[in-house]
C-alpha positions as CSV (number, residue, x, y, z in Angstrom):
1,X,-25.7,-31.1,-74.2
2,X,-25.1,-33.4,-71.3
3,X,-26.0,-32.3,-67.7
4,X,-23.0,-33.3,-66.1
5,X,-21.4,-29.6,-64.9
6,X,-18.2,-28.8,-64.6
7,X,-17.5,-25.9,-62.4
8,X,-14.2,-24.5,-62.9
9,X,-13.2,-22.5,-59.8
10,X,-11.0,-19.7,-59.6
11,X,-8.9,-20.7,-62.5
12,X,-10.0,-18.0,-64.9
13,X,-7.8,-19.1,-68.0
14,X,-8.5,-22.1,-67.8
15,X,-12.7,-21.4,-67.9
16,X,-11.9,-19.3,-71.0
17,X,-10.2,-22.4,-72.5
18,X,-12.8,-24.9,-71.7
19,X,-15.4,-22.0,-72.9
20,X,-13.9,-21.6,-76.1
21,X,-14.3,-25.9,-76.9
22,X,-17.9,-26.2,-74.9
23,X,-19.3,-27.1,-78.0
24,X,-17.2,-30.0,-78.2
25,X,-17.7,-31.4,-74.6
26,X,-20.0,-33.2,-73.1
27,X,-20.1,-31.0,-70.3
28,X,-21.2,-27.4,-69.5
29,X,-18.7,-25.3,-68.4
30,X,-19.6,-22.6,-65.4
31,X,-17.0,-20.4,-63.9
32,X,-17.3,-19.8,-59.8
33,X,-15.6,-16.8,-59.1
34,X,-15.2,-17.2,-55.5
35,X,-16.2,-18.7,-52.6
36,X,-19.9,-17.4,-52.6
37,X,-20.2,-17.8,-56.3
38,X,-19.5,-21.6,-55.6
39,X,-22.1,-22.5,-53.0
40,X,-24.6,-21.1,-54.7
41,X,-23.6,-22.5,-58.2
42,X,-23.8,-26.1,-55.8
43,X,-26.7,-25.5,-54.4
44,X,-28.6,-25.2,-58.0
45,X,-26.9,-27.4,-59.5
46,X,-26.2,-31.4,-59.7
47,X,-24.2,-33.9,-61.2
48,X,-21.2,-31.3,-60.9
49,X,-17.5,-31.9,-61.1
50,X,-15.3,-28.8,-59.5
51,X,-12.1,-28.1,-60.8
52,X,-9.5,-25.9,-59.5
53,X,-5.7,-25.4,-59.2
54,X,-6.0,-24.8,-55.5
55,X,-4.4,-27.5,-53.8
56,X,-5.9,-27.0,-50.5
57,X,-9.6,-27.4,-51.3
58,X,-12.6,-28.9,-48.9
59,X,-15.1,-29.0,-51.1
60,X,-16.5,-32.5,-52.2
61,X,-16.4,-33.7,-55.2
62,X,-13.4,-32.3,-57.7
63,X,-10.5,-32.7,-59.1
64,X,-7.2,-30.4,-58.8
65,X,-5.3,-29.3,-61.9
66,X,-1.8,-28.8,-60.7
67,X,0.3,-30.2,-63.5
68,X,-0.2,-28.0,-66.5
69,X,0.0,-28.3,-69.8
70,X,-2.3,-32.1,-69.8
71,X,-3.6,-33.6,-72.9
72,X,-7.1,-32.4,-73.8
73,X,-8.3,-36.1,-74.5
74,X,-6.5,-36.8,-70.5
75,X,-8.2,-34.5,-68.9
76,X,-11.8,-35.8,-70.7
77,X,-10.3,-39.2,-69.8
78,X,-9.6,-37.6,-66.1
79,X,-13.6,-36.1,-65.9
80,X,-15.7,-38.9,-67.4
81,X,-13.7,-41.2,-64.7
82,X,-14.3,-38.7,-61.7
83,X,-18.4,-38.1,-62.9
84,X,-18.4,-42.1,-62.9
85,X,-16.9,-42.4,-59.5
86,X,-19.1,-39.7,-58.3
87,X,-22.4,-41.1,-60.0
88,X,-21.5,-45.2,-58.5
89,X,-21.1,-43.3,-54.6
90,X,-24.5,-41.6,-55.1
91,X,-26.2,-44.7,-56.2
92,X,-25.1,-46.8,-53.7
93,X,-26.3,-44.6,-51.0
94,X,-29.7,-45.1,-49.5
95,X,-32.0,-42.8,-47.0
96,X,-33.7,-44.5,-44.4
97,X,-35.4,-42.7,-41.7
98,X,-32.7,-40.1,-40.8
99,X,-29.9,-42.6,-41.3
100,X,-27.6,-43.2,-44.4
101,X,-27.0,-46.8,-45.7
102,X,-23.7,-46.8,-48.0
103,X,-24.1,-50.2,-49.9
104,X,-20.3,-50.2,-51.0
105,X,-18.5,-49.9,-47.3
106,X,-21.4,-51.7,-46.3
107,X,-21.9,-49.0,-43.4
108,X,-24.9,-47.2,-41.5
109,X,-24.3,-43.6,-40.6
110,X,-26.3,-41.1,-38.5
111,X,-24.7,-37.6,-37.7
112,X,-21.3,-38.4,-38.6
113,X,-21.4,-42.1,-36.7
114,X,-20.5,-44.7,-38.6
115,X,-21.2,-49.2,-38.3
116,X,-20.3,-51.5,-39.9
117,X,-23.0,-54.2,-40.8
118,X,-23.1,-57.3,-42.4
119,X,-24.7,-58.0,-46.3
120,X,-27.8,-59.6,-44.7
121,X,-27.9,-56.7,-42.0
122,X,-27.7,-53.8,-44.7
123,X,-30.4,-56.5,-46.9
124,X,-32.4,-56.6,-44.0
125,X,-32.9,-53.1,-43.3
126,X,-33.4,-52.3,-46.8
127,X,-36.2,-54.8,-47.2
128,X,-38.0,-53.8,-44.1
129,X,-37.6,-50.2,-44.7
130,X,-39.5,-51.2,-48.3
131,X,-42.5,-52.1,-46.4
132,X,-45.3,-50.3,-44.8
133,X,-46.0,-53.2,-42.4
134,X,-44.5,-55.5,-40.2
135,X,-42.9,-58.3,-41.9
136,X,-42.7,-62.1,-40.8
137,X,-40.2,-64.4,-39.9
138,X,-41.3,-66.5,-42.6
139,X,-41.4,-63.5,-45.2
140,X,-38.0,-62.8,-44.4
141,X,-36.5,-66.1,-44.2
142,X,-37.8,-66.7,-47.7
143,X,-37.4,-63.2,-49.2
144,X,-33.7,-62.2,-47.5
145,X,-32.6,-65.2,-46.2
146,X,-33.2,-67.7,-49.4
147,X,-34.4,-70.0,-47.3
148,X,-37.0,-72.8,-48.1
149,X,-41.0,-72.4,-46.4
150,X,-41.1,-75.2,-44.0
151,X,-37.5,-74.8,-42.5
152,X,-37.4,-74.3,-39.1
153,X,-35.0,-72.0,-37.7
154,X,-34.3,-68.9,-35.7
155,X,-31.9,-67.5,-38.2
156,X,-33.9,-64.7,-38.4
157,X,-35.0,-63.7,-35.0
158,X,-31.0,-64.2,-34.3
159,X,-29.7,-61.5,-36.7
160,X,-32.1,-59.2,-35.9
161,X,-31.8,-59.4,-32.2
162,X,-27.8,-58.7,-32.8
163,X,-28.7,-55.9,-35.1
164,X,-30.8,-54.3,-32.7
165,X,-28.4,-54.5,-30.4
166,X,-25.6,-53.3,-32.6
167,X,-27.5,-50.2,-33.4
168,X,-28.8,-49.7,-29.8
169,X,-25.3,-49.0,-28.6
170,X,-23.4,-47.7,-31.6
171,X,-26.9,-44.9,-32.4
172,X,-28.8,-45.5,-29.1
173,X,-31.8,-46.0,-30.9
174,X,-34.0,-48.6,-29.6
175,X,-37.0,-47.7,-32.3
176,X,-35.2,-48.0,-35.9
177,X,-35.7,-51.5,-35.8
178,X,-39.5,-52.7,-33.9
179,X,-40.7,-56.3,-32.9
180,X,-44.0,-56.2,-33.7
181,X,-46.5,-59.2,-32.3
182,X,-46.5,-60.5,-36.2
183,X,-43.0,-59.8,-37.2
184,X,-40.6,-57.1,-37.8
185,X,-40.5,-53.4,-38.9
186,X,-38.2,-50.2,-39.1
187,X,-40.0,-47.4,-37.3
């Protein structure tokens, strides 16, 4: 059996259903009774899809059954499309420090603040953030940038002094991003 879950919330016939064809699924089916029952059944579990009749619902990641009767091979269609969607977000999100990098929207967020960066910016970051020391012009010109050795240009030093100062006034962080005397590094 698969460990993709599907949580089915408050919908109590619909569990019974699913229950009755597990065997057949690719999915394990878990009923959450109520509100309590869900958070923890979230906290212990990953790779989860919630679904629910309940039209108002905050929780992330699910998908709302409002239009009954559906196709059994729809709704497999309907979940192996959501737990795709799901799995391409989490993979395209990176921790660094205490900040979030989504590679998709191409965006840096810390407590709910969000900026927008450019592909060498997010490369940039990602690169550095790889590497226990700090990194040279010359490293990062050749590694990020493409460029050839011998070339010489202040590309680099450029971008990053923007970057700093994007992040400096969008997170008011001054330390993400350090000038070292031999090149750059995140903090």
């Amino acid at each position: 059996m698969s460990n993709q879950n599907l949580i089915i919330y408050r919908f109590s016939p619909f569990y019974h259903i699913l229950k009755e064809i597990e065997h057949e699924l690719r999915f394990k089916i878990i009923e959450a009774k109520n509100e309590k029952n869900l958070n923890d059944l979230l906290l212990t579990h990953q790779n989860y899809l919630i679904i629910t009749s309940k039209k108002n619902f905050t929780k992330n990641k699910y998908l709302i059954l409002d239009k009954l009767p559906i196709k059994i091979t729809k709704l497999v269609e309907n979940l192996n499309v959501k737990f795709l969607k799901n799995k391409f977000a989490n993979q395209s999100r990176i921790l660094i420090k205490n900040y979030s990098i989504d590679l998709n929207s191409r965006e840096i967020s810390f407590n709910e603040i969000k900026l927008k960066l450019t592909e060498k910016e997010i490369n940039t970051i990602i690169y550095l953030s790889n590497k226990k020391k700090p990194i040279s012009i010359k490293e990062l010109q050749t590694n990020v940038w493409g460029y050839q050795l011998g070339m010489e240009t202040h590309t680099v030093e450029t971008h990053i002094y923007r970057l700093r100062k994007k992040i400096l006034k969008t997170f008011n962080d001054e330390n993400l991003l350090l000038s070292k005397k031999n090149g750059y590094q995140i903090a």
